[in-house]
N, C-alpha and C positions, 0 to 999 in steps of 0.2 A: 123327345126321344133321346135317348140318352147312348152317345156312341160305346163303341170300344176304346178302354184307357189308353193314353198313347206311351207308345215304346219308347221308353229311355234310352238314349244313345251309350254302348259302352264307353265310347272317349269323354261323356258327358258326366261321368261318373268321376268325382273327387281321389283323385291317384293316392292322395295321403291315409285315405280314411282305409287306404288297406294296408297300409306299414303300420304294423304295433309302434306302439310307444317303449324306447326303453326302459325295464324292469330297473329299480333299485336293488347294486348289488349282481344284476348281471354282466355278462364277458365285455360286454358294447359299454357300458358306461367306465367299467374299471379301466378300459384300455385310453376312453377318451381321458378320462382324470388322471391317468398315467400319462399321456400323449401332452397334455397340456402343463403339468408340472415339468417334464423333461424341456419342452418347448422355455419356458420360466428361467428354468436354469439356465437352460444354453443361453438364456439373452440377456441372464445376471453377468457370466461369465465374457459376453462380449462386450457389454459394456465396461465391465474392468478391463478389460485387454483396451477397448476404445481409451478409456481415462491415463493408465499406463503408457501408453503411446505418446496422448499427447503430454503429459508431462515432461517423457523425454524429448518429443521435439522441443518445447518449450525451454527446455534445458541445454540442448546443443544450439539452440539459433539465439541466445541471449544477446550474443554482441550487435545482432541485427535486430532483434525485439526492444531491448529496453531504450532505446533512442527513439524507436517507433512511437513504442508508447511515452513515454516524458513528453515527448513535443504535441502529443495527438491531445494529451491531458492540458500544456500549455497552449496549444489552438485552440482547444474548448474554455479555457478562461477566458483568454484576449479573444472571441467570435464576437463579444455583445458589443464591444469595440468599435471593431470594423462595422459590424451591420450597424450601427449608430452611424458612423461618418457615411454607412452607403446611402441612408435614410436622408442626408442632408447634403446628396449630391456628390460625394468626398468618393474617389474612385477608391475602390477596393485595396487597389495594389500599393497606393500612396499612403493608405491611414496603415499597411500591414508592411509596409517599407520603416513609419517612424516608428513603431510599435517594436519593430525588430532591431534597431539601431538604439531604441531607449532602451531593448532588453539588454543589448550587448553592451551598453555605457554602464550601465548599473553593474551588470556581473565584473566586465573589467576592472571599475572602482572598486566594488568589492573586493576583488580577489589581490589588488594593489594595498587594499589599507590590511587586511588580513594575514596575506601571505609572511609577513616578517616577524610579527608575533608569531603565526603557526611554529615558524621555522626554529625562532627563539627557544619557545617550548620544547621541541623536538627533539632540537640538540641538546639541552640543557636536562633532559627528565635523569640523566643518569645522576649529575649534580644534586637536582633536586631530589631525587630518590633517597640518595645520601644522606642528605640531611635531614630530611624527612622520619629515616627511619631512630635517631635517636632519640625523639619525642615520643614513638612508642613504644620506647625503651620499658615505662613504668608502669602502660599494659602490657605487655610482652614477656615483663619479667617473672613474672607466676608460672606461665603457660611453658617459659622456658625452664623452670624449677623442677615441672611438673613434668616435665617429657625424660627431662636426664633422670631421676627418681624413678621412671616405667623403663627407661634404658637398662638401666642399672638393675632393678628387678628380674628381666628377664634376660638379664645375662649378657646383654648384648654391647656394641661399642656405639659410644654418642657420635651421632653424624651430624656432621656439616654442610648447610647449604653452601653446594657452588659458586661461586661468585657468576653472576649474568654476563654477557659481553655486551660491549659497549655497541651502541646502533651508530651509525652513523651514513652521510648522506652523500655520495660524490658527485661531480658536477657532470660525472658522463651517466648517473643516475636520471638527472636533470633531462640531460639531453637528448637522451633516449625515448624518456618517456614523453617529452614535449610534445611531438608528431601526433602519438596518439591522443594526447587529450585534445589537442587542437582540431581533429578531423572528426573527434567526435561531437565537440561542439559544432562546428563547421553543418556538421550530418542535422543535428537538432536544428539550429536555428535553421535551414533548405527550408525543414519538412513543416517547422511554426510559418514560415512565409508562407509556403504551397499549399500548406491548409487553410490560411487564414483566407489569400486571395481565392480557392480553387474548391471552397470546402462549399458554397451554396450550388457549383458546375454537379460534385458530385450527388449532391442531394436530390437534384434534376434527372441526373443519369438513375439514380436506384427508383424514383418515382416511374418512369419511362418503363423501365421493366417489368415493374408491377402486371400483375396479370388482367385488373379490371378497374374500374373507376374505387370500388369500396375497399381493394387493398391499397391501392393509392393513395386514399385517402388514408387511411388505416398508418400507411408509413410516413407519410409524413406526421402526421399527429404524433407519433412515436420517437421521430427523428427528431421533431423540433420542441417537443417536451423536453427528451432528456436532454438536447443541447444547451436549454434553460436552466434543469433545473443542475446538471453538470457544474455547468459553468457558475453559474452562482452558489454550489458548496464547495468549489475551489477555490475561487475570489474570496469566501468568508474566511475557508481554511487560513489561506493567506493572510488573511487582515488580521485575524487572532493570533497568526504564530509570530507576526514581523512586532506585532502590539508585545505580544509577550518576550520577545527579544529587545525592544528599544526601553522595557520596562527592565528588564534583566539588566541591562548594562546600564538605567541609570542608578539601579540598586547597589551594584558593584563598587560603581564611580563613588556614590554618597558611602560604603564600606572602604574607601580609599584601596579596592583590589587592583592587582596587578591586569594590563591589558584586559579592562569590561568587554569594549567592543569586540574580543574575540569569541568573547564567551558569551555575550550575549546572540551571534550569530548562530553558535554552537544550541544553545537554548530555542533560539526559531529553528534551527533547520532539524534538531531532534526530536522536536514537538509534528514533526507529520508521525512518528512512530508511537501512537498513541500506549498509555504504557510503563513499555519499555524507553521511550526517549527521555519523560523526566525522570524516569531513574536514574537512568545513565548520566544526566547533567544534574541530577542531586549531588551524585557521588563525586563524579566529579571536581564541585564546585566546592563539596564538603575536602577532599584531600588538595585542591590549590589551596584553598582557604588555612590549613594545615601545614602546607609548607612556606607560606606567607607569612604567617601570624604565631607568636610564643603563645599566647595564650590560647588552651581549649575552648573556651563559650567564644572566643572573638572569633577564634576559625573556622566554626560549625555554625556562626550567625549567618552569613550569607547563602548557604544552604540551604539551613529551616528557611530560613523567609523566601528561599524559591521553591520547596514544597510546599507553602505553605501558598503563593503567588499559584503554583500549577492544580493544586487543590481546589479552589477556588474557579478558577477557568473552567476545568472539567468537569465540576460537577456544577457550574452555575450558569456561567455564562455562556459556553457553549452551546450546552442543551439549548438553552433559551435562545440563542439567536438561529442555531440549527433548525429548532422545530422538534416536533415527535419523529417525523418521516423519516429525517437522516441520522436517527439514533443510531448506533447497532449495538449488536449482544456483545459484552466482553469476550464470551469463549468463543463466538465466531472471530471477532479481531485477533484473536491471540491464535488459534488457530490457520488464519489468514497469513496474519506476520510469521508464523514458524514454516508455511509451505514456501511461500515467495523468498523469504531470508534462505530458506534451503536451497532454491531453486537459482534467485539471481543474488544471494548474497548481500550486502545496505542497500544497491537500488532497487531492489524487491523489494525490502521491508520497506523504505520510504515509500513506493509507489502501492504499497500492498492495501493500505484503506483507501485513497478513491478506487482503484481499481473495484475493490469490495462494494464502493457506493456505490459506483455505474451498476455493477452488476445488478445492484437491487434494483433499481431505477429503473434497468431493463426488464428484469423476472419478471417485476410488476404488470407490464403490459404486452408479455407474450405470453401467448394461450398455451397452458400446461407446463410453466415452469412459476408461477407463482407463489409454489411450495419452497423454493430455496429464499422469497424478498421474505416470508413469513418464519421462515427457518433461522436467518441473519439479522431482523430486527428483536431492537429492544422491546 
């Protein structure tokens, strides 16, 4: 026998199945698709206000930033160091004690065999300018042919370049500026010690905070990849640009040039400026070369053969010992080097590719920023 159907409870009844669905082209959808474009904007708009900001901070804290960073890039090379001497019992503090006294012996020597060539040049470019410019007297003389002949056309009177004033260096220049470069070295090598000893305390401390065992794990895996793989395209940097400067200046020497070792120094340290640095020390080397030497091929040999040295480097061996990973795209490095050279002026530009290669290194392994490692590699 078959009862009475049972009664549906009205709460039992699906609440949705009585909101229509919005029409295509109705008031409700136009206003969401309106609601959400404005929402868009607004958040295109604060993220440039976000990026503008930090630019400028970036920009006013530079005398406290780029010491930050140089030492934090120089702790990340000299780390594999320390943790080697921590591995075989060598306290921290002692392998990052000689580490920092062999940095400071090297840079002192340097700047002892260097500083009296620099100086020599310095004062002497007015000289050499002079003389320099009668050799291209007999390129120069057509173009100057050609200019009084358009002067003269259009009616006007032949001008003369001003003569330049002479530079020159005083000892209260010296003195003045002593303090500062000393404190600021002083400030780097602190922070190369405090990281070098201080930098696995810190690694402890951000693990700690982590929220659960899989972000913990999570940051260190990230932390101590990139501190590898960091450090090991700085240490190569290094090795290639110091290779290519101890080659420069034996090149020089066999060219019987004036002061190598200067210019081979000039050679390593403008070769972080991928680029623009062996430009810079083509030209260079092509106008010493020029006021050295009577003869045009003898003065332009030392040049070619270092375009021709940095040619070779950057498109061979580099890559090849770099690997694919640490390629990057020309017009991101060149775009690189023009924000940071605007921003902190040469120690931008010098520091502006690793900083570019951390970044990628980073992107790579945070969730939603992957788009800028694939954006910036080759």
């Amino acid at each position: 026998m078959n009862g009475p159907d049972p009664v549906v409870a009205p709460a039992a009844v699906d609440a949705s199945a009585t909101v229509p669905a919005p029409i295509a082209g109705s008031p409700q959808l136009r206003f969401a698709r309106s609601l959400r474009r404005h929402l868009l904007a607004v958040r295109v708009v604060l993220n440039a206000l976000l990026v503008l900001a930090l630019l400028y901070t970036v920009t006013i804290s530079r005398v406290l930033l780029i010491p930050l960073v140089l030492a934090a890039f120089i702790g990340l090379a000299l780390n594999p160091i320390v943790a080697s001497g921590a591995r075989h019992r060598l306290p921290r503090w002692l392998t990052a004690s000689v580490l920092v006294v062999a940095l400071l012996a090297g840079l002192g020597a340097g700047v002892g065999a260097l500083a009296q060539p620099a100086l020599g040049w310095f004062h002497g470019a007015p000289a050499a300018i002079r003389s320099f410019v009668p050799k291209l007297r007999s390129v120069t003389k057509p173009l100057e042919a050609a200019n009084r002949a358009t002067q003269t056309l259009v009616g006007g009177p032949v001008r003369t370049v001003p003569q330049s004033a002479t530079v020159a260096i005083s000892a209260w220049d010296v003195v003045s500026t002593a303090p500062k470069v000393l404190a600021a070295i002083l400030t780097v090598v602190l922070l190369v010690f405090f990281f070098l000893v201080y930098g696995d305390s810190l690694l402890r401390r951000l693990v700690e905070i982590s929220p659960g065992f899989a972000y913990k794990r999570h940051a260190v895996e990230i932390v101590r990849s990139i501190q590898i793989e960091v450090s090991r395209y700085l240490l190569t940097a290094l090795l290639i640009n110091a290779s290519l400067g101890a080659l420069t200046t034996l090149m020089l020497w066999l060219y019987d040039m004036p002061d190598p070792l200067l210019w081979g120094a000039v050679a390593m340290t403008a070769n972080f400026i991928p680029y623009v640095g062996a430009i810079t020390t083509t030209i260079v080397l092509g106008l010493v070369g020029m006021i050295h030497s009577h003869d045009l091929g003898t003065a332009l040999l030392p040049a070619l053969t270092f375009a021709g040295m940095t040619a070779i480097e950057g498109n061979l061996i580099t890559p090849m010992i770099q690997g694919h990973r640490m390629r990057l795209s020309p017009i991101a490095i060149l775009i690189w080097l023009l924000v940071w050279g605007w921003l902190w002026g040469i120690p931008g530009a010098l520091l502006a590719v690793p900083m570019l290669t951390s970044a990628k290194l980073i992107t790579e392994r945070v969730r939603g920023w992957g788009w800028f490692a694939v954006m910036v590699q080759r």
